[in-house]
mmCIF file as Biopython writes it, N, C-alpha, C and O atoms, coordinates in Angstrom:
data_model
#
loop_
_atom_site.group_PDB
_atom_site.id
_atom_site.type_symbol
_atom_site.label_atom_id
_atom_site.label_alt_id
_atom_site.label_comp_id
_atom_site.label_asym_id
_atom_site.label_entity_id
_atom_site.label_seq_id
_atom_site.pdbx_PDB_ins_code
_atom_site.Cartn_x
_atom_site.Cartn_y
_atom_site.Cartn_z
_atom_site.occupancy
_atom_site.B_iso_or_equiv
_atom_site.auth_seq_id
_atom_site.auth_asym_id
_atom_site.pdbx_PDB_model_num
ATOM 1   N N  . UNK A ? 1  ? -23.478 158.628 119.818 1.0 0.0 1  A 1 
ATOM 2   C CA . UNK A ? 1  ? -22.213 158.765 120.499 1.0 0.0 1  A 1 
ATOM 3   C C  . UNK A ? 1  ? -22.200 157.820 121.699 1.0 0.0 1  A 1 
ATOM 4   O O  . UNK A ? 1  ? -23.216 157.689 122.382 1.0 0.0 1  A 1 
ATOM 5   N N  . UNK A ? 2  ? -21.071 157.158 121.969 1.0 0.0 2  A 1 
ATOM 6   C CA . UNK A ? 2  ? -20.849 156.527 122.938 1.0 0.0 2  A 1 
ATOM 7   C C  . UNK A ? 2  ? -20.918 157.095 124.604 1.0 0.0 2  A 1 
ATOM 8   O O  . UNK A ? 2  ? -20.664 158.231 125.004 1.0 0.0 2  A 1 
ATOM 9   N N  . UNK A ? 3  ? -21.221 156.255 125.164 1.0 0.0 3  A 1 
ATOM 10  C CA . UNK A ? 3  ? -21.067 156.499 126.763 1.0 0.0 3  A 1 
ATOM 11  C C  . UNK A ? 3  ? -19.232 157.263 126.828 1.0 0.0 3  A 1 
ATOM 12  O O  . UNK A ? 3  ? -18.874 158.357 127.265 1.0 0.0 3  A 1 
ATOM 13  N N  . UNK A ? 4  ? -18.638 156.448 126.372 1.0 0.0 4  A 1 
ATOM 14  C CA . UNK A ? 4  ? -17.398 156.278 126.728 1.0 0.0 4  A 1 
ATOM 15  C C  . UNK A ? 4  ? -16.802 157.815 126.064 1.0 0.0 4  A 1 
ATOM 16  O O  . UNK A ? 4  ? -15.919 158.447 126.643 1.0 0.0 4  A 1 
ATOM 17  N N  . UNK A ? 5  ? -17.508 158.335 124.627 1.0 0.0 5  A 1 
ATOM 18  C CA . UNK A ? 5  ? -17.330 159.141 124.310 1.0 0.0 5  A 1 
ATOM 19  C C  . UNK A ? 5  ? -17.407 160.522 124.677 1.0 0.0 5  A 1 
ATOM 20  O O  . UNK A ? 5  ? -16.497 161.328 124.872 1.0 0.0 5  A 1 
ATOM 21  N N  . UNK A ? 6  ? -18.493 160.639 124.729 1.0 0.0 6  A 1 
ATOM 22  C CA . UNK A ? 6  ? -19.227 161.177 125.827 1.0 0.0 6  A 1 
ATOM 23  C C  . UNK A ? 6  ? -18.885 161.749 127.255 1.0 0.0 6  A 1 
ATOM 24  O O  . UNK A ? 6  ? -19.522 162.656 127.792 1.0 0.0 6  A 1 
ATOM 25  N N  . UNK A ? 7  ? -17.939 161.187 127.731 1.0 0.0 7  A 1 
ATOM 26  C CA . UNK A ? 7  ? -17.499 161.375 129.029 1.0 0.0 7  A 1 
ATOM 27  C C  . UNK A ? 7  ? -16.133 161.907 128.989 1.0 0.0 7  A 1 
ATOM 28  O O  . UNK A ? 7  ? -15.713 162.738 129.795 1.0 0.0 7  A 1 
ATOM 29  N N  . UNK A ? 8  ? -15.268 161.265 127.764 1.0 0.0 8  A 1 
ATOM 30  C CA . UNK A ? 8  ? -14.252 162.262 127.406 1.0 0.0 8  A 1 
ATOM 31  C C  . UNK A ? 8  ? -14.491 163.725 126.849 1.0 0.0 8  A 1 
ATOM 32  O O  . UNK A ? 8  ? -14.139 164.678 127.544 1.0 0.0 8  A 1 
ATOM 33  N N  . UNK A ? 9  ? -14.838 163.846 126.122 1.0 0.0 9  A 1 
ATOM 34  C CA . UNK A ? 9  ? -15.732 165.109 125.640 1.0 0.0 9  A 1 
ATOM 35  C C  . UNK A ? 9  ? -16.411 166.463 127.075 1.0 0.0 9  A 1 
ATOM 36  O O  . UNK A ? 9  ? -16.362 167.684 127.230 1.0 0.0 9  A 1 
ATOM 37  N N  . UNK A ? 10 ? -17.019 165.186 127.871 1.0 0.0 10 A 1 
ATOM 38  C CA . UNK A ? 10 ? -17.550 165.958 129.564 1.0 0.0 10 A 1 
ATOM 39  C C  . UNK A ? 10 ? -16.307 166.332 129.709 1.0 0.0 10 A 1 
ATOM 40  O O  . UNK A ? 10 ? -16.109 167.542 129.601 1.0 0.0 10 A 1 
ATOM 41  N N  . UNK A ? 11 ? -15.400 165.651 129.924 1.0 0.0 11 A 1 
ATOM 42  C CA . UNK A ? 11 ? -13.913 165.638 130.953 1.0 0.0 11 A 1 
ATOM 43  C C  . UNK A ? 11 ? -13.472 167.235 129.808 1.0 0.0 11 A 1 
ATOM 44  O O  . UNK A ? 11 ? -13.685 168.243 130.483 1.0 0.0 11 A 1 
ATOM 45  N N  . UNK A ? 12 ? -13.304 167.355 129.339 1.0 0.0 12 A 1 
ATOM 46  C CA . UNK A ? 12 ? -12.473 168.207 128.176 1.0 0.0 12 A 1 
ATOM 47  C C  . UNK A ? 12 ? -13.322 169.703 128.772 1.0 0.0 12 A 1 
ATOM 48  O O  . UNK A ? 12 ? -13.035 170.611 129.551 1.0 0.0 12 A 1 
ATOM 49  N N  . UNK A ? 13 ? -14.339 169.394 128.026 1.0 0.0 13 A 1 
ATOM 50  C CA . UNK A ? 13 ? -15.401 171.035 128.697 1.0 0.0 13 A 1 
ATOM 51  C C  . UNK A ? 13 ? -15.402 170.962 129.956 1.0 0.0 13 A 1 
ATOM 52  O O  . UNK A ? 13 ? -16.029 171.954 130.325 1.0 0.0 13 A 1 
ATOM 53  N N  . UNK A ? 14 ? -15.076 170.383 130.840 1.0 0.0 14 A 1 
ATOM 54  C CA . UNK A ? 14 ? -14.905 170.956 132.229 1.0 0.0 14 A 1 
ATOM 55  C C  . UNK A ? 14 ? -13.635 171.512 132.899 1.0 0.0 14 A 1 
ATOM 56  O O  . UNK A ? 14 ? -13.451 172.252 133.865 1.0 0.0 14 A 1 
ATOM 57  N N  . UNK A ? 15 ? -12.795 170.854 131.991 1.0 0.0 15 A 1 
ATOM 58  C CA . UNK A ? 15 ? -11.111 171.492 131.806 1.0 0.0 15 A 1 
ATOM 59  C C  . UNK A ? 15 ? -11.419 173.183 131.576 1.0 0.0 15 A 1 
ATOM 60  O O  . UNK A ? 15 ? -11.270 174.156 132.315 1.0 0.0 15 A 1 
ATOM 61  N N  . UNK A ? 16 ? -11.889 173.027 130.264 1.0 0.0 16 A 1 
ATOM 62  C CA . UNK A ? 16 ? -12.334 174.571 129.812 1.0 0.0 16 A 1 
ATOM 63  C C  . UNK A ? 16 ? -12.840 175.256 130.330 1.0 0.0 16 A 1 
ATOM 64  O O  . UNK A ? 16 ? -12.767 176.449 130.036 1.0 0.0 16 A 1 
ATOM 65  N N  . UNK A ? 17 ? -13.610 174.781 131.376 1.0 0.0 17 A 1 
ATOM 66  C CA . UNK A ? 17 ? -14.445 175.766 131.992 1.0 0.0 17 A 1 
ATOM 67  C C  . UNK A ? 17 ? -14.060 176.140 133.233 1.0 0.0 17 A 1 
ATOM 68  O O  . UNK A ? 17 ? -14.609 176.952 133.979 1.0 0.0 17 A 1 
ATOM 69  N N  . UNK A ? 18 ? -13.114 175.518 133.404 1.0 0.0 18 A 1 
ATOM 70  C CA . UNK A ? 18 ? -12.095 175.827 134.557 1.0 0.0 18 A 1 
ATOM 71  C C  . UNK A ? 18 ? -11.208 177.083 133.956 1.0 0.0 18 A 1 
ATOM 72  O O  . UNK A ? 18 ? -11.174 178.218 134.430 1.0 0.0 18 A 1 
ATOM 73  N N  . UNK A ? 19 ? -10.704 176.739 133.130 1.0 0.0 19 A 1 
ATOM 74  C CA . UNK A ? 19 ? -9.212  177.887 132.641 1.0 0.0 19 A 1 
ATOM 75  C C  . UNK A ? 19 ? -10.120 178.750 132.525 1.0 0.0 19 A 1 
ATOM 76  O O  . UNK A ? 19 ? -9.943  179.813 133.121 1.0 0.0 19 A 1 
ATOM 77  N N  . UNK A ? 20 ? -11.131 178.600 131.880 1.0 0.0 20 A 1 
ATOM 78  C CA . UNK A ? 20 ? -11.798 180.439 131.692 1.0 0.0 20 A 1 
ATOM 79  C C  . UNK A ? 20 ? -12.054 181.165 132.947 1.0 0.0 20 A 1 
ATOM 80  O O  . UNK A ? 20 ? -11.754 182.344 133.136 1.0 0.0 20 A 1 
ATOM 81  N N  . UNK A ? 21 ? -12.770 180.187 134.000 1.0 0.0 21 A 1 
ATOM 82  C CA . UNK A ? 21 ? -13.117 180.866 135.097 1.0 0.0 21 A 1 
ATOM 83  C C  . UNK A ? 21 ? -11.669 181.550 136.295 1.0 0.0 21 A 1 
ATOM 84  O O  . UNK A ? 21 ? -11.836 182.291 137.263 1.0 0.0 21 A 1 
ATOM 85  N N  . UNK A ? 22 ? -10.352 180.983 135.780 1.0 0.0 22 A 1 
ATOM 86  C CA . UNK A ? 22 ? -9.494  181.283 136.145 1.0 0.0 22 A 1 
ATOM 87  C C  . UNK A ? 22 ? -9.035  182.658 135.492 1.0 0.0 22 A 1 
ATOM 88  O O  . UNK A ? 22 ? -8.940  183.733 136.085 1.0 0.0 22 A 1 
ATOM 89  N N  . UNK A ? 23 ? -8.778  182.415 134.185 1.0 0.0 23 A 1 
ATOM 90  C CA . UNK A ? 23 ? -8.583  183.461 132.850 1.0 0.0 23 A 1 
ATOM 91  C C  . UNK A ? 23 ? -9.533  184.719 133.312 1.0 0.0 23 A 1 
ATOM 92  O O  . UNK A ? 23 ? -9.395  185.905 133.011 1.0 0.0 23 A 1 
ATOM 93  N N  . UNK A ? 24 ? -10.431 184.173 134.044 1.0 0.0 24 A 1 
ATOM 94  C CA . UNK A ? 24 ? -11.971 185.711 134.346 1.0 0.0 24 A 1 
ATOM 95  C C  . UNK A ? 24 ? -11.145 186.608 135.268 1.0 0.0 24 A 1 
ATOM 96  O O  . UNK A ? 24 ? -10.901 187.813 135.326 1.0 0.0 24 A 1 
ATOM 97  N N  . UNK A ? 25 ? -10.804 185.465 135.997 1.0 0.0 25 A 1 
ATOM 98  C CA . UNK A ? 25 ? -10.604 186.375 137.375 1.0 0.0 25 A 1 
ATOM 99  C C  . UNK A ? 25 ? -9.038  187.106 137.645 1.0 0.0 25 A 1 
ATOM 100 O O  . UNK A ? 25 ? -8.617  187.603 138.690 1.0 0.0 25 A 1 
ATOM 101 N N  . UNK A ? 26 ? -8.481  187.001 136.557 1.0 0.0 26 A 1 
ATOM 102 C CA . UNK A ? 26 ? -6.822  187.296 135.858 1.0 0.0 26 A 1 
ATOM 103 C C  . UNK A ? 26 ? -6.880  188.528 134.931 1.0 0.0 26 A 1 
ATOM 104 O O  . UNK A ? 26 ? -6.057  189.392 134.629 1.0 0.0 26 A 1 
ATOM 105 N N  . UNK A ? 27 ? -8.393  188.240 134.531 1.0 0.0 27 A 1 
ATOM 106 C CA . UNK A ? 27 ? -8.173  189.790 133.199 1.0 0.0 27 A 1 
ATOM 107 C C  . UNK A ? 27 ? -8.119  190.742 133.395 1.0 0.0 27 A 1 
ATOM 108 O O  . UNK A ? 27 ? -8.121  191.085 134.577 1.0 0.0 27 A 1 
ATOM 109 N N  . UNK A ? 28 ? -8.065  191.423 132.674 1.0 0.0 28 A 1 
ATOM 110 C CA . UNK A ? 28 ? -8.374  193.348 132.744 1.0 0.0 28 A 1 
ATOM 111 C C  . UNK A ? 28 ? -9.390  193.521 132.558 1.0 0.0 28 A 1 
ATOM 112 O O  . UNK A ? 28 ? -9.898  192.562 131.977 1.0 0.0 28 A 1 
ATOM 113 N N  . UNK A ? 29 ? -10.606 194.962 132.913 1.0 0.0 29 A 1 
ATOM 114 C CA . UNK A ? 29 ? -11.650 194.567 132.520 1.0 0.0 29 A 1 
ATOM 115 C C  . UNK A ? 29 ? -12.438 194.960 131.451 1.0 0.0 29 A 1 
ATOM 116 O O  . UNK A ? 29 ? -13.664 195.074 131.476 1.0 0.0 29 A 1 
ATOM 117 N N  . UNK A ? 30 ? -11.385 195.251 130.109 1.0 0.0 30 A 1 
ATOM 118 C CA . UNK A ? 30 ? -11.915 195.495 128.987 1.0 0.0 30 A 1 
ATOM 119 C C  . UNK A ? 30 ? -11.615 193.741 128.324 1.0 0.0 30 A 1 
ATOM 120 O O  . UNK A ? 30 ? -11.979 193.826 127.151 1.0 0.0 30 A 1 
ATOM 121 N N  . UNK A ? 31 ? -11.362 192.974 128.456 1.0 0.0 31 A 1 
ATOM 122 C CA . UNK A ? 31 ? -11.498 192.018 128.383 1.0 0.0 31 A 1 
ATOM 123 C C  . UNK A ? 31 ? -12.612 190.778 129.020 1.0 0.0 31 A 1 
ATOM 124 O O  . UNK A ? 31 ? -12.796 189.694 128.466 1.0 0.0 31 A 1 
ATOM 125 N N  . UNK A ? 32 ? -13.111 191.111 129.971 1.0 0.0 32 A 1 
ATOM 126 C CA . UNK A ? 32 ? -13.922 190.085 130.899 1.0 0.0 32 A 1 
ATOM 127 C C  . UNK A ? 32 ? -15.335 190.098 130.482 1.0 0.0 32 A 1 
ATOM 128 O O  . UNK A ? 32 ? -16.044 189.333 131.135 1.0 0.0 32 A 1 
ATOM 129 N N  . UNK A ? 33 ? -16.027 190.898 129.392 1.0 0.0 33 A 1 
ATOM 130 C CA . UNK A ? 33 ? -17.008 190.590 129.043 1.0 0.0 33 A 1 
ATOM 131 C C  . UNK A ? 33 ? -17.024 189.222 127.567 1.0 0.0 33 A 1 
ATOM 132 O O  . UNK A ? 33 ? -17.931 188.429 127.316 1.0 0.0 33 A 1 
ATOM 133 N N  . UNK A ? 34 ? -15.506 189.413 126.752 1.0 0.0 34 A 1 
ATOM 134 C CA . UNK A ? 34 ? -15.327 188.612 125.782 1.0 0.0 34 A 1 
ATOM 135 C C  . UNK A ? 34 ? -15.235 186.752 126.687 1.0 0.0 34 A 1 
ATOM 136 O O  . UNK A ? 34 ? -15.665 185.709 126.194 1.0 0.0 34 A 1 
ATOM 137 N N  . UNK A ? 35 ? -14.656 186.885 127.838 1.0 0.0 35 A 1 
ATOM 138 C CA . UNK A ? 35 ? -14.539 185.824 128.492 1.0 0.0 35 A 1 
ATOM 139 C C  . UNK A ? 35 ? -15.443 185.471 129.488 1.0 0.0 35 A 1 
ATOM 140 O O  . UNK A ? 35 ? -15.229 184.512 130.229 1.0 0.0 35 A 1 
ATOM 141 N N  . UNK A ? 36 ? -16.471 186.192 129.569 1.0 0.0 36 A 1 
ATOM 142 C CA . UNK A ? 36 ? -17.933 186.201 130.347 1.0 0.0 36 A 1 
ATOM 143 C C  . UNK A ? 36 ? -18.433 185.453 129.375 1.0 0.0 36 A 1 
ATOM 144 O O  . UNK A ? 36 ? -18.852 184.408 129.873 1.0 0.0 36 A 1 
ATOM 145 N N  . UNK A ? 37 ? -18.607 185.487 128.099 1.0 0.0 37 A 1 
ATOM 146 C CA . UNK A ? 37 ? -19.423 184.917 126.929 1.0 0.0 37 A 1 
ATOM 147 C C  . UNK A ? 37 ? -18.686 183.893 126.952 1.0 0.0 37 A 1 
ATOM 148 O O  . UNK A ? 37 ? -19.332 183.062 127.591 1.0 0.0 37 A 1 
ATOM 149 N N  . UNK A ? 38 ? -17.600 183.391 126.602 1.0 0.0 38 A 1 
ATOM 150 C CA . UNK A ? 38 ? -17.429 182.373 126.510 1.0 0.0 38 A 1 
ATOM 151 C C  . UNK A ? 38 ? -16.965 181.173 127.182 1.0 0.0 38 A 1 
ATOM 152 O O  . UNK A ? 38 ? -16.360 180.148 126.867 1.0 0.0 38 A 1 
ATOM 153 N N  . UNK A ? 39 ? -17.575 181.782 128.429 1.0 0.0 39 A 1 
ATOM 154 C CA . UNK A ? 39 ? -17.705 180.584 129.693 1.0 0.0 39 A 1 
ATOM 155 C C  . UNK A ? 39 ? -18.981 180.802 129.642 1.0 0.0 39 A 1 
ATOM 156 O O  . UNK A ? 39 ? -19.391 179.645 129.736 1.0 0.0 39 A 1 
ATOM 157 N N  . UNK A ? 40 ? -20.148 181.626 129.538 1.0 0.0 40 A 1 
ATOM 158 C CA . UNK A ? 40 ? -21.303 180.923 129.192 1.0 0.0 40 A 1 
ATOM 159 C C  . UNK A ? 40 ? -21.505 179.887 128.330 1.0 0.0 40 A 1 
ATOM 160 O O  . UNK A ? 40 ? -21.946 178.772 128.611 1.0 0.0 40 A 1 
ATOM 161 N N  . UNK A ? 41 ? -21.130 180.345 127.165 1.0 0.0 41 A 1 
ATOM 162 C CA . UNK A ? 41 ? -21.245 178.928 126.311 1.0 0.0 41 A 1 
ATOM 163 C C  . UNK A ? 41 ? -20.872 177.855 126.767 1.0 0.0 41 A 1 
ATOM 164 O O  . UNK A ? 41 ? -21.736 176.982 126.850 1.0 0.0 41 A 1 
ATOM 165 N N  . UNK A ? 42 ? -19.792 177.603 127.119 1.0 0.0 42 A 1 
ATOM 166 C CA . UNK A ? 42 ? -18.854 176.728 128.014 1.0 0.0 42 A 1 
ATOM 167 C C  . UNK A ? 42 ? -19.743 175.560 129.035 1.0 0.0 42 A 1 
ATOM 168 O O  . UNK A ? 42 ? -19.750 174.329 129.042 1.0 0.0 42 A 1 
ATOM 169 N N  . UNK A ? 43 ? -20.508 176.663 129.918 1.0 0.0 43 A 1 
ATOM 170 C CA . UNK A ? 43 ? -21.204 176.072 130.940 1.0 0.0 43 A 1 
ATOM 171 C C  . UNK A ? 43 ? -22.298 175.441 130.224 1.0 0.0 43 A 1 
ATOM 172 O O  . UNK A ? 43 ? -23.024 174.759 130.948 1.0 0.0 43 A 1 
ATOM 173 N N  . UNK A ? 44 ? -22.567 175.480 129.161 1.0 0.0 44 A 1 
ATOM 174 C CA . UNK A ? 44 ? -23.815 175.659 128.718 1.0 0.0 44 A 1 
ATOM 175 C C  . UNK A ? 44 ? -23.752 174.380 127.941 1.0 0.0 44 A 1 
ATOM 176 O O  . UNK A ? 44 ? -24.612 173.499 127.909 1.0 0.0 44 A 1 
ATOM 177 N N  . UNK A ? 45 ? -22.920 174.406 127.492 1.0 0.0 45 A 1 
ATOM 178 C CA . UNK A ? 45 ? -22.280 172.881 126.478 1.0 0.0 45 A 1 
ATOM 179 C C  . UNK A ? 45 ? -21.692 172.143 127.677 1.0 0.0 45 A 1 
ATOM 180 O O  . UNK A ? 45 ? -21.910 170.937 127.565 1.0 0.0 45 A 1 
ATOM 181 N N  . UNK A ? 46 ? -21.002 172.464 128.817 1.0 0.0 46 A 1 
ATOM 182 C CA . UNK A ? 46 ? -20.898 170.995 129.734 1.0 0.0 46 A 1 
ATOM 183 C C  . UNK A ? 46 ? -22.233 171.104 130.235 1.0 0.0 46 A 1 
ATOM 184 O O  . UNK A ? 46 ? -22.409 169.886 130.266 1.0 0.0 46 A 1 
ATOM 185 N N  . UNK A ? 47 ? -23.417 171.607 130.690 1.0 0.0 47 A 1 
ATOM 186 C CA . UNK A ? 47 ? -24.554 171.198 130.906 1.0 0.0 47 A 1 
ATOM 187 C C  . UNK A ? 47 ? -25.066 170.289 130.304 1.0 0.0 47 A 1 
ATOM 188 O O  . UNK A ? 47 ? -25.388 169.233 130.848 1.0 0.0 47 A 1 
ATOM 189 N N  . UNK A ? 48 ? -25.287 170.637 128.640 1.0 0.0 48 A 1 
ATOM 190 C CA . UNK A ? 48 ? -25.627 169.410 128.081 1.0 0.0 48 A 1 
ATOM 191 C C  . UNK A ? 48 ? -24.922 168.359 127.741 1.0 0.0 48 A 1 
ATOM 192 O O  . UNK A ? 48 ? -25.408 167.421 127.108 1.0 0.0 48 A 1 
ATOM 193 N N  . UNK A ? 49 ? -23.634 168.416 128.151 1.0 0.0 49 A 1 
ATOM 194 C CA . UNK A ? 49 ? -23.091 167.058 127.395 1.0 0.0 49 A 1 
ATOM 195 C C  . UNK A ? 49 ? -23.514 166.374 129.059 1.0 0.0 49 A 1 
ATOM 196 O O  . UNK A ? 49 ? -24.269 165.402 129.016 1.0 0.0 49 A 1 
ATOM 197 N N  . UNK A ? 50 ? -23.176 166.723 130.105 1.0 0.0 50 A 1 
ATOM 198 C CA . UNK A ? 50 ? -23.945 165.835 131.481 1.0 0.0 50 A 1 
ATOM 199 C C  . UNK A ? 50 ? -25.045 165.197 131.513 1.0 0.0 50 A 1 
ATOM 200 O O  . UNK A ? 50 ? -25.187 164.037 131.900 1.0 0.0 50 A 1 
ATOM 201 N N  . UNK A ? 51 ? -26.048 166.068 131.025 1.0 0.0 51 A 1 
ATOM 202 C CA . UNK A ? 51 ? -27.537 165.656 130.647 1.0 0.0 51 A 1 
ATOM 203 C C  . UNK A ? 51 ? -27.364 164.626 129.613 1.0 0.0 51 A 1 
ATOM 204 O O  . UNK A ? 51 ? -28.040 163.600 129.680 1.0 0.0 51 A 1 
ATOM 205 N N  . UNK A ? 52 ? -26.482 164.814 128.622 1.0 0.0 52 A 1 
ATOM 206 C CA . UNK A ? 52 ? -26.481 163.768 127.768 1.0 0.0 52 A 1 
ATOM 207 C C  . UNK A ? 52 ? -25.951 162.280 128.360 1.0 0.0 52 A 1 
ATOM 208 O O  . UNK A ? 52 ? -26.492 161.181 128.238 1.0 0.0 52 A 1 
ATOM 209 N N  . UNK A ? 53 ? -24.488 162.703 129.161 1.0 0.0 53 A 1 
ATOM 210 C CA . UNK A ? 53 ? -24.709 161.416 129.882 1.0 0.0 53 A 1 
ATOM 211 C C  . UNK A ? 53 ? -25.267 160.519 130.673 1.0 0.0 53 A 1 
ATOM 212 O O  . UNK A ? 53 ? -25.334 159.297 130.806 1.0 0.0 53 A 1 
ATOM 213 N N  . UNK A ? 54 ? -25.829 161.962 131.390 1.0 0.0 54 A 1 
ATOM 214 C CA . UNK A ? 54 ? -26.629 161.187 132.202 1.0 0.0 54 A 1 
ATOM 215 C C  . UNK A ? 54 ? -28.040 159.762 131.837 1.0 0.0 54 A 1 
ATOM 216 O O  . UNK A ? 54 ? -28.525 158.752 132.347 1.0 0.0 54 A 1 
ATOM 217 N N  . UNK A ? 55 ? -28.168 160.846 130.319 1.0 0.0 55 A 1 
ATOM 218 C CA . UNK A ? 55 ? -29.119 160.193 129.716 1.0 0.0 55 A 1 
ATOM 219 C C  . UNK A ? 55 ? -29.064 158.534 129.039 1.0 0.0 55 A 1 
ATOM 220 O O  . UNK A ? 55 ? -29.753 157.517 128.958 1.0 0.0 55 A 1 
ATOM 221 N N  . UNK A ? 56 ? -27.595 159.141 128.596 1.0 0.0 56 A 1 
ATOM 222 C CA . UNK A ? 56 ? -27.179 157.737 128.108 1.0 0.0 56 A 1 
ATOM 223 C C  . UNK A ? 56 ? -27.083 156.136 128.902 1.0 0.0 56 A 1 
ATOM 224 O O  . UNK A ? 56 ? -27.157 154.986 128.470 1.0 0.0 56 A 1 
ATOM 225 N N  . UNK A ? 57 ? -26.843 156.849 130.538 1.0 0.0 57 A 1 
ATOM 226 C CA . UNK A ? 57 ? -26.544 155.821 131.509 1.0 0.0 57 A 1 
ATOM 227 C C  . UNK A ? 57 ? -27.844 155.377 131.560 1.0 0.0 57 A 1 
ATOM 228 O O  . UNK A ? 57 ? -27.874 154.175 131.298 1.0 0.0 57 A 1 
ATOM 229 N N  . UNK A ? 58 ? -29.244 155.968 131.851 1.0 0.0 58 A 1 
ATOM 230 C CA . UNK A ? 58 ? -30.274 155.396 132.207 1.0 0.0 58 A 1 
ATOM 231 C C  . UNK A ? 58 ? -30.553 154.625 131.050 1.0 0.0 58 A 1 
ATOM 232 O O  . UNK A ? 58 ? -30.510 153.437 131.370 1.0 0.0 58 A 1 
ATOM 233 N N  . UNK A ? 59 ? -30.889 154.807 129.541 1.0 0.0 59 A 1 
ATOM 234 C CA . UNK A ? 59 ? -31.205 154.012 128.706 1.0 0.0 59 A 1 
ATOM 235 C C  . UNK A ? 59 ? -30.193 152.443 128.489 1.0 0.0 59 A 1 
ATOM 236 O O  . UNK A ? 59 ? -30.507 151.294 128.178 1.0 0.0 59 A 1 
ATOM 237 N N  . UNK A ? 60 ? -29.156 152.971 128.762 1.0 0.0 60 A 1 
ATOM 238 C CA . UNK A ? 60 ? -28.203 151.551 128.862 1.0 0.0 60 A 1 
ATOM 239 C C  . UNK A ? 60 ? -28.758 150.425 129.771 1.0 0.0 60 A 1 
ATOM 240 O O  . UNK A ? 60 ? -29.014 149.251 129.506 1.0 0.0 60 A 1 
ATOM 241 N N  . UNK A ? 61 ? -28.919 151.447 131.440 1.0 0.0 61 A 1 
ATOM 242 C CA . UNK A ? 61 ? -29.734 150.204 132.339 1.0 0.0 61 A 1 
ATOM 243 C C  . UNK A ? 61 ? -31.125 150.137 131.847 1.0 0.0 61 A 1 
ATOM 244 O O  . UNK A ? 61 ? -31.620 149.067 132.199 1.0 0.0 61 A 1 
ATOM 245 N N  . UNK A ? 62 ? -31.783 150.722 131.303 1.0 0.0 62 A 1 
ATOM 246 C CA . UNK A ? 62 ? -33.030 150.220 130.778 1.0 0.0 62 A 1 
ATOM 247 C C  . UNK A ? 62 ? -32.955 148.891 130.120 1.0 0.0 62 A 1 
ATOM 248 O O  . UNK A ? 62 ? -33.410 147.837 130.564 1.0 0.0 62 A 1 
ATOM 249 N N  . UNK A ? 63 ? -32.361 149.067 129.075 1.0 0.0 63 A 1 
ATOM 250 C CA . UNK A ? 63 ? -31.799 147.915 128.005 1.0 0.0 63 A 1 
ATOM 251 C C  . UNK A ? 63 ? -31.287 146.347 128.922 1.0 0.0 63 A 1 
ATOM 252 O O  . UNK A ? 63 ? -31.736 145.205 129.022 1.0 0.0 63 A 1 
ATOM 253 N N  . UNK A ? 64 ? -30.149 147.086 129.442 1.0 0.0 64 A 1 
ATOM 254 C CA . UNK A ? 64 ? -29.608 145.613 130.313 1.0 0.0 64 A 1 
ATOM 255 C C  . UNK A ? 64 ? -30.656 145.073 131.454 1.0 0.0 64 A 1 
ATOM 256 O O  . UNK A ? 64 ? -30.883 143.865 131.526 1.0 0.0 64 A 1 
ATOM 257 N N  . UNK A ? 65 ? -31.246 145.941 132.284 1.0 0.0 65 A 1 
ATOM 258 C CA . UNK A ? 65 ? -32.871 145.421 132.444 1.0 0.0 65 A 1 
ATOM 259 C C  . UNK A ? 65 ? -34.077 144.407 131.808 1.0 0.0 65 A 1 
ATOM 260 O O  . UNK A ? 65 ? -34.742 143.448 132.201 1.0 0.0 65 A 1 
ATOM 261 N N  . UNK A ? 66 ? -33.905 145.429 130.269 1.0 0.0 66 A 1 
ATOM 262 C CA . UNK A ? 66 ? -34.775 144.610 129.682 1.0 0.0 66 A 1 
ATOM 263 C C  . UNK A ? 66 ? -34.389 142.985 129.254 1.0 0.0 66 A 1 
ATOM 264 O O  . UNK A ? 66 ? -35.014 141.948 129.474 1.0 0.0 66 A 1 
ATOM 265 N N  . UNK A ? 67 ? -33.021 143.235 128.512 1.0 0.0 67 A 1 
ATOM 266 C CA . UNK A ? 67 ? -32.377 141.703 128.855 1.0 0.0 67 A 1 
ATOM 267 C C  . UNK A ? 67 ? -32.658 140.845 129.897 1.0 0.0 67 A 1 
ATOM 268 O O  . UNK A ? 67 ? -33.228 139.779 129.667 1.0 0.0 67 A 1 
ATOM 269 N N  . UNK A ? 68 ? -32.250 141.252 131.306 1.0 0.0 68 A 1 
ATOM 270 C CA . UNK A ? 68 ? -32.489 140.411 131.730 1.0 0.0 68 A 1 
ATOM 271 C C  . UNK A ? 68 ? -33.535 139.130 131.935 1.0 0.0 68 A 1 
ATOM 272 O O  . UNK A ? 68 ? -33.387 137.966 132.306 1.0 0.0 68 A 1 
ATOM 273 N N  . UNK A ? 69 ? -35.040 140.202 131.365 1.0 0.0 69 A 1 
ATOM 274 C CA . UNK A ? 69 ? -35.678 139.474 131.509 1.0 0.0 69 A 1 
ATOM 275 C C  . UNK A ? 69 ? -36.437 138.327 129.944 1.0 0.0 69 A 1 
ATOM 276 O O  . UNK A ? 69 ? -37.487 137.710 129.760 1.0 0.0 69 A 1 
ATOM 277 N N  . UNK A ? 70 ? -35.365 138.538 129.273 1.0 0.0 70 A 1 
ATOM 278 C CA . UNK A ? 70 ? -35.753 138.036 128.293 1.0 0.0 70 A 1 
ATOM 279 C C  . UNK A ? 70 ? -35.318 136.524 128.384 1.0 0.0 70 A 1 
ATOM 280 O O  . UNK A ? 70 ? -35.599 135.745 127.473 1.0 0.0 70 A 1 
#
């Protein structure tokens, strides 16, 4: 997956993880455990898609690094 991809995808789950945490604090509370779960997940999948970018950025400058010195 792309950098570029990647970061849209970030942008999207952090949207989401906004409305839920809004949606939490709006519910009733026979509802707030169904929306407790799924802002865990939430957080849990923008965690890794960050880590993923993050990851992606360092191997890119690795690469354009290594170019340079070729």
């Amino acid at each position: 997956m792309s950098v570029r991809l990647i970061a849209q995808e970030l942008y999207c789950i952090i949207r989401e993880v906004e409305k839920l945490e809004k949606e939490l604090l709006a519910a009733p509370a026979h509802n707030q455990e169904i929306l407790k779960d799924r802002l865990r997940k939430a957080i849990a999948e923008r965690d890794l898609m960050r880590r993923s970018l993050e990851g992606s950025k360092d191997v890119a400058n690795v690469l354009k690094k290594n170019e340079l010195y070729r």
